[in-house]
N, C-alpha and C positions, 0 to 999 in steps of 0.2 A: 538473420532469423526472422519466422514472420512470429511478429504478437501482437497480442489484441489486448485494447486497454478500456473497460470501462470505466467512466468519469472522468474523460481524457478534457474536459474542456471544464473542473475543476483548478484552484491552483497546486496540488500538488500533482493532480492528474496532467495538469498540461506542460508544468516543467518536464515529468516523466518522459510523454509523448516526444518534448522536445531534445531531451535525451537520448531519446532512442534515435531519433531522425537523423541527430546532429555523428550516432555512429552507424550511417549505412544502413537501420536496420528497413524490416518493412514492417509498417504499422496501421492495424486497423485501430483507427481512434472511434469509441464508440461515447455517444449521449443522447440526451431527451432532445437536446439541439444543436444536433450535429454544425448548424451554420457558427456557433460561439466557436469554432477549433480554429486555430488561426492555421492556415495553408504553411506548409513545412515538405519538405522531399521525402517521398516514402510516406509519407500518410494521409492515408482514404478515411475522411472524416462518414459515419455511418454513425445511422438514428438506432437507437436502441433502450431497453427498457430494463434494471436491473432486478425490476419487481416480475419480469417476463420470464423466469426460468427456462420454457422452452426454448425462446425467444433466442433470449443470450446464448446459451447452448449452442443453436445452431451458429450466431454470430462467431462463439469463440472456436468452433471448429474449425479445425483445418490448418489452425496454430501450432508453434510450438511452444508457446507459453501464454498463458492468459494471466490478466491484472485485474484486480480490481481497486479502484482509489475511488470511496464513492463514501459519503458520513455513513455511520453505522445506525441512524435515528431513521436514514431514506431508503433503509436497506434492511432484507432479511437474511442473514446469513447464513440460513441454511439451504434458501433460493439462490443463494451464488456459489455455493457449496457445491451444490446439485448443480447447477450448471457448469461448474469446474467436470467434475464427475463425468455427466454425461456428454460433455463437448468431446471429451479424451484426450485433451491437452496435454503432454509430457509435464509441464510444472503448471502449479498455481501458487502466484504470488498478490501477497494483501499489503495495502497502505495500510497499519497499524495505528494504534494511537499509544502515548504514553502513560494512561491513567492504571495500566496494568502492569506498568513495571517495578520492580519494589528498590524501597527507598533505606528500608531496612528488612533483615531474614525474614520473609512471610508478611511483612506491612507493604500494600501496595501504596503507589501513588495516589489513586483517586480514595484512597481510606483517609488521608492524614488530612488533620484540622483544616490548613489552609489550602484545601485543593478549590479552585472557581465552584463554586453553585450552579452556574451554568453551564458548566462543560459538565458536569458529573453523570446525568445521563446515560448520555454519545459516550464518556470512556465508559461506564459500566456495561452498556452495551457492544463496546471492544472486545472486554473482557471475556465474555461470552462468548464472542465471535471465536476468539483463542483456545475456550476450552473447547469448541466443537472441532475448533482443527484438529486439535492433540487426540480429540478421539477417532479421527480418522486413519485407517486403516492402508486404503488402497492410494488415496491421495498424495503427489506428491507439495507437497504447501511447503512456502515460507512467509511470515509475520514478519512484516521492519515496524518496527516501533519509532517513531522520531524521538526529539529529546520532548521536555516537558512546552517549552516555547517554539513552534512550527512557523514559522514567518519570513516572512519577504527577506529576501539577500542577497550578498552576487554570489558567483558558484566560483567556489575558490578550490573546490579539490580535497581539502587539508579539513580531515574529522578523523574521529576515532570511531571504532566499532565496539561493540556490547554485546552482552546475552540479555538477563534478567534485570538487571540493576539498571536503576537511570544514572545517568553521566549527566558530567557536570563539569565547566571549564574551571580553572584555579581560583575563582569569585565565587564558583557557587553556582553560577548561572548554567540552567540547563536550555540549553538551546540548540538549533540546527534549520539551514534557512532550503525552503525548496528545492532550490537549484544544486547545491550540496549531497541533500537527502536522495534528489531522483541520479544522480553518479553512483550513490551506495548501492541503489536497488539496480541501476542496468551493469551495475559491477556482478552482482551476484546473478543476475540472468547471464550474463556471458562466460562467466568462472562460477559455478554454484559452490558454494560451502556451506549451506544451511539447512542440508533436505529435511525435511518436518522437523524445522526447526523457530522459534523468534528469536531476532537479535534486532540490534536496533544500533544507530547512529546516534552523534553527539560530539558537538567542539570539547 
Protein backbone atom coordinates (compact mmCIF):
# COMPACT_ATOMS: atom_id res chain seq x y z
CA UNK A 1 0.00 0.00 0.00
CA UNK A 2 1.26 3.59 -0.39
CA UNK A 3 0.89 5.73 2.87
CA UNK A 4 1.83 8.77 4.08
CA UNK A 5 2.99 9.54 7.55
CA UNK A 6 3.26 12.78 9.10
CA UNK A 7 5.68 13.17 12.09
CA UNK A 8 7.60 10.26 10.60
CA UNK A 9 10.81 11.44 12.18
CA UNK A 10 9.07 11.67 15.81
CA UNK A 11 9.67 8.53 18.02
CA UNK A 12 6.42 6.94 17.69
CA UNK A 13 6.29 8.39 14.23
CA UNK A 14 9.60 6.73 13.14
CA UNK A 15 9.04 3.25 14.73
CA UNK A 16 5.63 3.58 12.58
CA UNK A 17 7.64 4.41 9.39
CA UNK A 18 9.92 1.65 10.24
CA UNK A 19 7.12 -0.62 10.46
CA UNK A 20 5.69 -0.13 7.62
CA UNK A 21 9.06 -0.40 5.50
CA UNK A 22 10.03 -3.48 7.39
CA UNK A 23 6.45 -4.87 5.57
CA UNK A 24 7.06 -4.12 1.92
CA UNK A 25 4.93 -1.17 2.29
CA UNK A 26 5.66 2.31 0.25
CA UNK A 27 5.98 5.11 2.50
CA UNK A 28 5.91 8.82 2.19
CA UNK A 29 7.70 9.96 5.58
CA UNK A 30 6.81 13.47 5.95
CA UNK A 31 8.43 16.40 8.62
CA UNK A 32 9.70 19.94 9.25
CA UNK A 33 13.21 17.85 8.67
CA UNK A 34 12.96 15.53 6.44
CA UNK A 35 16.99 14.91 6.86
CA UNK A 36 16.11 13.53 10.80
CA UNK A 37 14.33 10.07 8.83
CA UNK A 38 16.83 7.57 8.98
CA UNK A 39 16.93 6.02 5.17
CA UNK A 40 14.84 2.64 5.31
CA UNK A 41 13.40 0.75 1.74
CA UNK A 42 10.28 2.14 0.49
CA UNK A 43 10.46 5.50 2.18
CA UNK A 44 10.97 8.85 0.48
CA UNK A 45 11.69 11.16 3.48
CA UNK A 46 9.60 14.58 2.34
CA UNK A 47 9.49 18.29 4.01
CA UNK A 48 6.28 19.07 5.10
CA UNK A 49 4.27 21.28 7.49
CA UNK A 50 1.22 19.93 9.61
CA UNK A 51 0.23 23.53 10.37
CA UNK A 52 0.09 23.77 6.11
CA UNK A 53 -3.41 22.17 5.57
CA UNK A 54 -3.16 22.70 1.97
CA UNK A 55 0.22 21.76 2.04
CA UNK A 56 -0.31 18.30 3.66
CA UNK A 57 -3.43 17.69 1.63
CA UNK A 58 -1.54 17.68 -1.45
CA UNK A 59 1.44 15.73 0.24
CA UNK A 60 -1.12 12.95 1.56
CA UNK A 61 -2.69 12.64 -1.72
CA UNK A 62 -2.56 10.07 -3.83
CA UNK A 63 -2.38 7.64 -0.78
CA UNK A 64 -4.23 5.09 0.47
CA UNK A 65 -3.91 5.79 3.99
CA UNK A 66 -2.55 8.92 5.59
CA UNK A 67 -1.17 9.09 9.40
CA UNK A 68 -0.66 11.47 11.48
CA UNK A 69 1.78 11.03 14.75
CA UNK A 70 2.67 14.59 15.56
CA UNK A 71 1.93 16.10 19.61
CA UNK A 72 -1.46 17.47 19.67
CA UNK A 73 0.12 21.18 21.48
CA UNK A 74 2.23 21.47 17.55
CA UNK A 75 -0.91 20.64 15.95
CA UNK A 76 -4.35 21.85 14.91
CA UNK A 77 -6.64 19.18 14.47
CA UNK A 78 -8.90 20.35 12.73
CA UNK A 79 -5.96 21.46 9.93
CA UNK A 80 -5.24 17.70 9.74
CA UNK A 81 -8.73 16.82 9.75
CA UNK A 82 -9.27 18.92 6.75
CA UNK A 83 -6.39 17.82 5.22
CA UNK A 84 -7.40 14.11 5.69
CA UNK A 85 -10.79 15.27 4.04
CA UNK A 86 -9.50 17.10 1.20
CA UNK A 87 -6.39 14.82 0.34
CA UNK A 88 -9.11 11.90 -0.25
CA UNK A 89 -7.39 9.38 1.33
CA UNK A 90 -9.50 5.94 1.80
CA UNK A 91 -8.44 5.97 5.89
CA UNK A 92 -7.14 8.24 8.20
CA UNK A 93 -5.33 7.17 11.09
CA UNK A 94 -4.13 9.23 14.36
CA UNK A 95 -1.29 8.52 17.13
CA UNK A 96 -3.65 8.85 20.05
CA UNK A 97 -2.76 9.64 23.43
CA UNK A 98 -4.08 8.07 26.65
CA UNK A 99 -5.26 11.01 28.81
CA UNK A 100 -8.81 10.25 27.21
CA UNK A 101 -9.18 6.89 28.07
CA UNK A 102 -11.24 6.21 31.15
CA UNK A 103 -10.06 4.62 34.16
CA UNK A 104 -13.38 4.21 35.46
CA UNK A 105 -17.53 4.67 33.69
CA UNK A 106 -17.09 8.29 32.45
CA UNK A 107 -13.63 9.25 34.70
CA UNK A 108 -11.06 9.87 32.07
CA UNK A 109 -7.43 9.40 32.54
CA UNK A 110 -6.25 12.82 32.44
CA UNK A 111 -9.32 13.77 35.10
CA UNK A 112 -7.80 11.67 38.14
CA UNK A 113 -5.80 13.19 40.97
CA UNK A 114 -2.53 11.75 39.95
CA UNK A 115 -2.38 12.32 36.16
CA UNK A 116 1.44 14.33 35.28
CA UNK A 117 0.84 18.24 35.36
CA UNK A 118 2.84 18.36 32.44
CA UNK A 119 1.39 16.12 30.23
CA UNK A 120 -2.34 17.47 30.99
CA UNK A 121 -2.46 19.74 28.29
CA UNK A 122 -1.19 17.57 25.14
CA UNK A 123 -3.87 14.80 26.42
CA UNK A 124 -6.60 17.35 26.95
CA UNK A 125 -5.88 18.42 23.79
CA UNK A 126 -6.13 14.66 22.55
CA UNK A 127 -9.21 14.68 23.78
CA UNK A 128 -10.53 17.17 21.63
CA UNK A 129 -8.86 15.81 18.68
CA UNK A 130 -11.29 12.62 19.54
CA UNK A 131 -14.28 14.30 19.79
CA UNK A 132 -13.85 16.09 16.34
CA UNK A 133 -13.35 12.66 14.76
CA UNK A 134 -16.61 11.23 16.33
CA UNK A 135 -18.16 14.14 14.71
CA UNK A 136 -17.05 13.36 11.49
CA UNK A 137 -19.27 12.23 9.14
CA UNK A 138 -17.75 11.41 5.79
CA UNK A 139 -14.24 10.46 7.27
CA UNK A 140 -12.96 7.36 7.59
CA UNK A 141 -10.57 7.81 11.14
CA UNK A 142 -9.18 5.52 13.46
CA UNK A 143 -7.61 6.70 17.17
CA UNK A 144 -4.88 4.17 18.81
CA UNK A 145 -4.53 5.42 22.12
CA UNK A 146 -1.23 3.92 23.65
CA UNK A 147 -1.31 2.78 27.24
CA UNK A 148 -0.70 5.46 29.90
CA UNK A 149 3.40 4.94 29.74
CA UNK A 150 4.55 5.32 25.67
CA UNK A 151 8.29 4.46 25.93
CA UNK A 152 11.27 3.14 24.56
CA UNK A 153 11.25 -0.92 24.04
CA UNK A 154 12.05 -3.94 21.85
CA UNK A 155 9.07 -4.92 19.71
CA UNK A 156 8.05 -8.11 20.99
CA UNK A 157 4.65 -8.74 19.16
CA UNK A 158 2.83 -9.76 22.37
CA UNK A 159 0.07 -6.83 23.64
CA UNK A 160 -3.43 -6.78 24.12
CA UNK A 161 -6.08 -4.47 22.37
CA UNK A 162 -8.78 -2.10 23.87
CA UNK A 163 -11.72 0.08 23.22
CA UNK A 164 -12.25 2.95 25.91
CA UNK A 165 -10.60 1.73 29.03
CA UNK A 166 -6.89 1.80 29.78
CA UNK A 167 -5.22 -1.57 30.18
CA UNK A 168 -3.03 -2.50 32.56
CA UNK A 169 -0.50 -5.52 33.01
CA UNK A 170 -1.30 -7.91 36.29
CA UNK A 171 1.02 -4.90 38.50
CA UNK A 172 -1.02 -2.29 37.42
CA UNK A 173 1.31 -0.87 35.07
CA UNK A 174 0.00 0.57 32.15
CA UNK A 175 2.35 0.57 29.59
CA UNK A 176 3.33 -0.12 25.78
CA UNK A 177 6.76 0.48 24.21
CA UNK A 178 6.97 2.01 20.38
CA UNK A 179 7.95 -0.62 18.48
CA UNK A 180 4.89 -2.84 19.89
CA UNK A 181 2.48 0.07 19.47
CA UNK A 182 3.55 0.85 15.63
CA UNK A 183 2.75 -3.40 14.83
CA UNK A 184 -0.86 -2.62 16.44
CA UNK A 185 -1.38 0.48 14.14
CA UNK A 186 0.24 -1.15 10.53
CA UNK A 187 -1.94 -4.41 11.91
CA UNK A 188 -4.97 -2.32 11.67
CA UNK A 189 -4.02 -0.42 8.27
CA UNK A 190 -3.50 -3.91 6.69
CA UNK A 191 -6.72 -5.79 8.29
CA UNK A 192 -8.93 -2.73 9.53
CA UNK A 193 -11.22 -3.48 12.40
CA UNK A 194 -11.80 -0.07 13.80
CA UNK A 195 -13.60 2.21 11.07
CA UNK A 196 -14.39 5.49 13.10
CA UNK A 197 -13.48 3.92 15.66
CA UNK A 198 -10.56 4.48 19.02
CA UNK A 199 -9.07 1.53 20.47
CA UNK A 200 -5.91 1.52 21.87
CA UNK A 201 -2.98 -1.11 22.89
CA UNK A 202 -1.52 -2.19 26.20
CA UNK A 203 0.73 -5.20 27.71
Amino acid sequence: MKIAIAGASGRAGSEVTKELSRRGHSVTAIARHPEKIAALPNVTPTRGDVLDQAGLASLWGGHDVAVSSVHFLASDPLKLIGAAKDSGVARYLVVGGAGSLEVAPGVKLVTTPGFPAQYKAEAEKGSVFLELLRQEKDLNWTFISPSALFVEGERTGKFRLGTDQLLADANGKSWISFADYAIALADEIERPAHPRQRFTVGY
